[in-house]
C-alpha positions as CSV (number, residue, x, y, z in Angstrom):
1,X,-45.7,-168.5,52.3
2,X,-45.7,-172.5,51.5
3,X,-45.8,-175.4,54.0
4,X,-42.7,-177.2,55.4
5,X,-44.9,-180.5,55.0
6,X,-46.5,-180.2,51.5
7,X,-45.3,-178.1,48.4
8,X,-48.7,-177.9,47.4
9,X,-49.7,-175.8,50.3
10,X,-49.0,-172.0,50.3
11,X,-51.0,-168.7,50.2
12,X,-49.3,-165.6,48.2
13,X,-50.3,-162.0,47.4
14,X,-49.2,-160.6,44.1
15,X,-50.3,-158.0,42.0
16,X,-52.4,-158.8,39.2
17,X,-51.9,-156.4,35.9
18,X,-53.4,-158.7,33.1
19,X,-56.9,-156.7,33.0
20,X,-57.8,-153.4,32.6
21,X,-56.9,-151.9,36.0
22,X,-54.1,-153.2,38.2
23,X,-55.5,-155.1,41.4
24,X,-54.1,-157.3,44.2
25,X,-55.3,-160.9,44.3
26,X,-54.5,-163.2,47.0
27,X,-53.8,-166.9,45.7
28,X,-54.1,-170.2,47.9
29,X,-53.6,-173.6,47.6
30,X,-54.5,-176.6,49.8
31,X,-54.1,-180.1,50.1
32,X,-57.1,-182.0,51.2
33,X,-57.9,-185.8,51.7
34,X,-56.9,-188.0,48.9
35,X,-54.0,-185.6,47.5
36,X,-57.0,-183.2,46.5
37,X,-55.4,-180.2,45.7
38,X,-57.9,-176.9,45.6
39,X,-56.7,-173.6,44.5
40,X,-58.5,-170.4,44.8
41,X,-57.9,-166.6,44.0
42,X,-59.4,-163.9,45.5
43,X,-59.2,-160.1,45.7
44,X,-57.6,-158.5,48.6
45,X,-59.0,-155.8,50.3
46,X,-60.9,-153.6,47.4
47,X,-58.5,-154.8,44.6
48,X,-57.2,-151.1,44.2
49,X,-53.1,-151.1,45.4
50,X,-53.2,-147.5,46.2
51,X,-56.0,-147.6,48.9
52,X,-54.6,-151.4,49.8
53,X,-53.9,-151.1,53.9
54,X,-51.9,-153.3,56.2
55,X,-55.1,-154.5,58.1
56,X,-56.3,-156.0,54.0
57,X,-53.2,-157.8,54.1
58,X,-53.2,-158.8,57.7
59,X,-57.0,-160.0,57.4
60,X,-56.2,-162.0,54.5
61,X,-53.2,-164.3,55.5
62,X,-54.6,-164.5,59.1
63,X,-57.8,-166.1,57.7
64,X,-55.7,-168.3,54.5
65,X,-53.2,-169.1,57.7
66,X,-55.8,-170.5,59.8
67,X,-57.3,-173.0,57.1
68,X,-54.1,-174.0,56.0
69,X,-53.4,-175.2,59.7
70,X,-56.8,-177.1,59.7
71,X,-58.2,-175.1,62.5
């Protein structure tokens, strides 16, 4: 998902299979005062896609959402 407003802004859920094991990473980038843009990856839910669930994916764009909107 990316921002009407700014490019730069977005959160995404991909699967990651440039290590050893496959895992599912979250990715999400905001723009801050200045033009300050800070990017961050994290694992969602356990990492493992197999026992990934719909509340992982839920919980994880409901929180990336909610800081992208500033609240």
């Amino acid at each position: 998902m990316m921002s009407d407003r700014r490019s730069t802004d977005f959160v995404e859920i991909a699967l990651d299979t440039s290590g050893h094991a496959a895992r599912v990473v979250g990715h999400t980038s905001r723009t801050g005062r200045g033009g300050n843009v800070t990017e961050y990856e994290q694992t969602v839910g356990g990492g493992d896609p197999a026992a990934l669930t719909e509340d992982d994916v839920l919980t994880f764009l409901l929180r990336e959402i909610e800081g992208l909107l500033g609240k």
